[in-house]
C-alpha positions in Angstrom: 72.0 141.3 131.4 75.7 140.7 132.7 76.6 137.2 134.0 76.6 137.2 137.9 80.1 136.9 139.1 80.0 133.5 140.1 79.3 132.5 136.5 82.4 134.4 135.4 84.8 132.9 137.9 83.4 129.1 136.7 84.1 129.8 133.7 87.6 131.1 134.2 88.1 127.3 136.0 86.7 125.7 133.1 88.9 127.5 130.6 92.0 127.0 133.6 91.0 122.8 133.4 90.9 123.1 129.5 94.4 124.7 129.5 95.8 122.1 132.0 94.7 119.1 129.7 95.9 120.8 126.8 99.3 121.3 128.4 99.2 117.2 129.4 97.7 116.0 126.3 100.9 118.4 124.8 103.3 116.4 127.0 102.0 113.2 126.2 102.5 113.3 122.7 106.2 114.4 123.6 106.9 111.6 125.5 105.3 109.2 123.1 107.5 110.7 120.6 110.6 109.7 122.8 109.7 106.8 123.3 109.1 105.6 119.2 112.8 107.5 119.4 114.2 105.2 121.9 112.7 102.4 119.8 113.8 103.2 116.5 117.1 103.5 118.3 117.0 99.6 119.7 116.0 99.0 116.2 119.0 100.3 114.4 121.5 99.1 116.8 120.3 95.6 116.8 120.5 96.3 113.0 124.4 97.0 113.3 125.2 94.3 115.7 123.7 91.7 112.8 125.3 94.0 110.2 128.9 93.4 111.6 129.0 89.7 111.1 130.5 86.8 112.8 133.6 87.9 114.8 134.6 84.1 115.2 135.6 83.9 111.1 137.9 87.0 111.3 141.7 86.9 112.9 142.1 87.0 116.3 142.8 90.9 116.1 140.7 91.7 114.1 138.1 89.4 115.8 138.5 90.8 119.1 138.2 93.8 118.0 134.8 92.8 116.4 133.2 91.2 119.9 134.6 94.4 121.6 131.8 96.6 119.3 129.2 94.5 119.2 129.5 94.2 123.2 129.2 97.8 123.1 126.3 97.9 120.6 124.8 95.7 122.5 124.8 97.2 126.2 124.1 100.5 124.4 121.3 98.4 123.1 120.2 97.6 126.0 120.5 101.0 127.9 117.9 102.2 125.4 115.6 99.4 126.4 115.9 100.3 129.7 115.3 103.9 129.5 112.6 103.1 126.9 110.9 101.2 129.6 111.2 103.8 131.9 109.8 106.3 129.6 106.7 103.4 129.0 106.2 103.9 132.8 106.3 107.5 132.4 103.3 107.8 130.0 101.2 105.4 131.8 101.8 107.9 134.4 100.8 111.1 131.7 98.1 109.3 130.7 96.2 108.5 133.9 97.1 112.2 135.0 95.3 113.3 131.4 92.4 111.1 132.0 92.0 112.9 135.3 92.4 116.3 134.1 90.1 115.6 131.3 87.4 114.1 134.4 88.0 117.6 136.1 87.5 119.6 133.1 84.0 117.6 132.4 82.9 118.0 136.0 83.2 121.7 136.0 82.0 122.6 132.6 79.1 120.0 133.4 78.5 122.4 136.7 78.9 125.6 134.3 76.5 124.6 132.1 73.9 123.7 134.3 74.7 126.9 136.2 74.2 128.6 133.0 71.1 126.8 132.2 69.7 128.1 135.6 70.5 131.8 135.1 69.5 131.5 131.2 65.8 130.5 132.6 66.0 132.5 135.6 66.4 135.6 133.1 63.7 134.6 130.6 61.2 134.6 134.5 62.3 138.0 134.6 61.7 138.9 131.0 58.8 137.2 131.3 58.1 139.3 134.3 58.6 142.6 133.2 56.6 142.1 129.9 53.4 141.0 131.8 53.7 144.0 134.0 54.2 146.0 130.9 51.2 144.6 129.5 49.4 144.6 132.5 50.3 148.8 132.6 49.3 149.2 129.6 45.6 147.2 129.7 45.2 149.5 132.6 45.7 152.6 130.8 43.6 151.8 128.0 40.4 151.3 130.1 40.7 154.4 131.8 
Protein backbone atom coordinates (compact mmCIF):
# COMPACT_ATOMS: atom_id res chain seq x y z
CA UNK A 1 0.00 0.00 0.00
CA UNK A 2 1.13 3.67 -0.89
CA UNK A 3 2.69 5.79 1.95
CA UNK A 4 0.09 8.38 3.26
CA UNK A 5 1.06 11.72 2.23
CA UNK A 6 2.31 12.92 5.36
CA UNK A 7 4.97 10.17 5.34
CA UNK A 8 6.07 11.40 1.95
CA UNK A 9 6.37 15.12 2.79
CA UNK A 10 8.65 13.95 6.15
CA UNK A 11 10.66 12.33 4.30
CA UNK A 12 11.24 15.03 1.71
CA UNK A 13 12.39 17.21 5.21
CA UNK A 14 14.56 14.48 6.12
CA UNK A 15 16.31 14.18 2.78
CA UNK A 16 16.09 18.51 2.74
CA UNK A 17 18.07 18.41 6.54
CA UNK A 18 20.47 15.69 5.06
CA UNK A 19 21.29 17.91 2.11
CA UNK A 20 21.75 21.10 4.36
CA UNK A 21 24.37 19.26 6.51
CA UNK A 22 26.02 17.96 3.60
CA UNK A 23 26.24 21.41 2.18
CA UNK A 24 27.83 22.64 5.85
CA UNK A 25 29.88 19.71 6.45
CA UNK A 26 31.12 20.64 2.53
CA UNK A 27 31.87 24.22 3.64
CA UNK A 28 33.60 23.30 6.67
CA UNK A 29 36.10 21.31 5.17
CA UNK A 30 36.72 24.47 2.75
CA UNK A 31 37.28 26.64 5.38
CA UNK A 32 39.51 24.37 7.26
CA UNK A 33 41.41 24.00 4.13
CA UNK A 34 41.96 27.89 4.19
CA UNK A 35 42.85 28.05 7.14
CA UNK A 36 45.94 25.12 7.06
CA UNK A 37 46.55 27.65 3.77
CA UNK A 38 46.84 30.66 5.86
CA UNK A 39 49.07 28.69 8.19
CA UNK A 40 51.40 27.21 5.82
CA UNK A 41 51.56 30.81 4.61
CA UNK A 42 52.80 32.30 8.32
CA UNK A 43 55.00 29.32 8.06
CA UNK A 44 56.96 30.14 4.96
CA UNK A 45 57.16 33.75 5.58
CA UNK A 46 58.60 33.43 8.94
CA UNK A 47 60.84 30.97 7.05
CA UNK A 48 62.06 33.89 4.71
CA UNK A 49 62.39 36.52 7.38
CA UNK A 50 65.08 33.88 9.16
CA UNK A 51 66.33 33.02 5.64
CA UNK A 52 67.44 36.68 4.89
CA UNK A 53 69.87 37.09 7.65
CA UNK A 54 71.07 39.72 9.94
CA UNK A 55 70.66 43.13 8.22
CA UNK A 56 72.94 44.80 10.93
CA UNK A 57 76.33 42.85 9.28
CA UNK A 58 75.50 44.19 5.68
CA UNK A 59 76.36 48.00 4.48
CA UNK A 60 74.17 50.58 5.29
CA UNK A 61 72.45 50.26 1.83
CA UNK A 62 72.31 47.26 1.47
CA UNK A 63 71.23 46.83 5.16
CA UNK A 64 68.43 49.17 4.95
CA UNK A 65 67.29 47.71 2.23
CA UNK A 66 67.30 44.28 4.18
CA UNK A 67 65.16 45.67 7.39
CA UNK A 68 62.86 47.27 4.77
CA UNK A 69 61.78 43.37 3.53
CA UNK A 70 61.89 41.73 6.43
CA UNK A 71 59.44 44.61 7.85
CA UNK A 72 57.34 43.80 5.08
CA UNK A 73 57.57 40.00 5.55
CA UNK A 74 56.80 40.44 8.65
CA UNK A 75 53.47 42.71 8.69
CA UNK A 76 52.48 40.43 5.74
CA UNK A 77 53.17 37.84 8.34
CA UNK A 78 51.18 39.06 10.57
CA UNK A 79 48.11 39.95 8.23
CA UNK A 80 47.96 36.27 7.69
CA UNK A 81 47.69 35.71 11.38
CA UNK A 82 45.14 37.93 11.60
CA UNK A 83 42.94 36.74 8.90
CA UNK A 84 43.87 33.17 9.99
CA UNK A 85 42.31 34.00 13.24
CA UNK A 86 39.41 35.37 11.72
CA UNK A 87 38.97 32.38 9.65
CA UNK A 88 39.42 30.18 13.28
CA UNK A 89 36.37 32.20 14.43
CA UNK A 90 34.72 31.45 11.28
CA UNK A 91 34.71 27.59 11.71
CA UNK A 92 33.82 27.62 15.26
CA UNK A 93 30.90 29.36 13.77
CA UNK A 94 30.48 26.31 10.77
CA UNK A 95 30.89 24.03 13.16
CA UNK A 96 28.25 24.84 15.79
CA UNK A 97 25.87 25.58 12.76
CA UNK A 98 26.85 21.76 11.53
CA UNK A 99 26.25 20.35 14.97
CA UNK A 100 22.78 21.94 14.71
CA UNK A 101 21.91 20.87 11.38
CA UNK A 102 23.13 17.44 12.11
CA UNK A 103 20.58 17.73 15.68
CA UNK A 104 17.77 18.71 13.14
CA UNK A 105 18.40 16.07 10.74
CA UNK A 106 18.37 13.39 13.80
CA UNK A 107 15.17 14.83 15.24
CA UNK A 108 13.26 14.51 12.03
CA UNK A 109 14.42 11.19 10.76
CA UNK A 110 13.94 10.05 14.52
CA UNK A 111 10.13 11.37 13.94
CA UNK A 112 10.05 9.55 10.37
CA UNK A 113 11.05 6.56 11.62
CA UNK A 114 8.76 6.25 14.28
CA UNK A 115 6.11 7.55 11.99
CA UNK A 116 7.04 4.81 9.72
CA UNK A 117 7.04 2.26 12.44
CA UNK A 118 3.44 3.24 13.16
CA UNK A 119 2.01 2.91 9.66
CA UNK A 120 4.39 -0.31 9.04
CA UNK A 121 2.24 -1.92 12.14
CA UNK A 122 -0.82 -0.23 11.39
CA UNK A 123 -0.67 -2.09 7.87
CA UNK A 124 0.30 -5.50 9.15
CA UNK A 125 -3.50 -4.80 11.64
CA UNK A 126 -5.01 -4.46 8.35
CA UNK A 127 -3.38 -7.46 6.74
CA UNK A 128 -3.99 -9.07 9.60
CA UNK A 129 -7.59 -7.95 9.22
CA UNK A 130 -8.41 -8.91 5.96
CA UNK A 131 -6.85 -12.47 6.23
CA UNK A 132 -9.08 -13.35 9.25
CA UNK A 133 -12.02 -12.15 7.45
CA UNK A 134 -10.86 -14.19 4.54
CA UNK A 135 -10.60 -17.10 6.65
CA UNK A 136 -13.50 -16.42 8.51
CA UNK A 137 -15.43 -16.38 4.71
CA UNK A 138 -14.17 -19.16 3.89
CA UNK A 139 -14.85 -21.52 7.30
CA UNK A 140 -18.28 -20.25 6.63
CA UNK A 141 -18.61 -21.58 3.28
CA UNK A 142 -17.25 -24.81 3.90
CA UNK A 143 -19.92 -25.68 6.60
CA UNK A 144 -22.70 -24.87 4.55
Amino acid sequence: MNKPQSLKTLDQVVSLRAREQERINLELARQQAQLERYRRNVQRLENLCEQSGASGAMPIALSANCADYKQAVMDLAYAQREEAGRHETELVTTRQALHAAMRRHGAVDQALQRRLQGWTAEQAVRAQKTQDELATQVWWRGRT
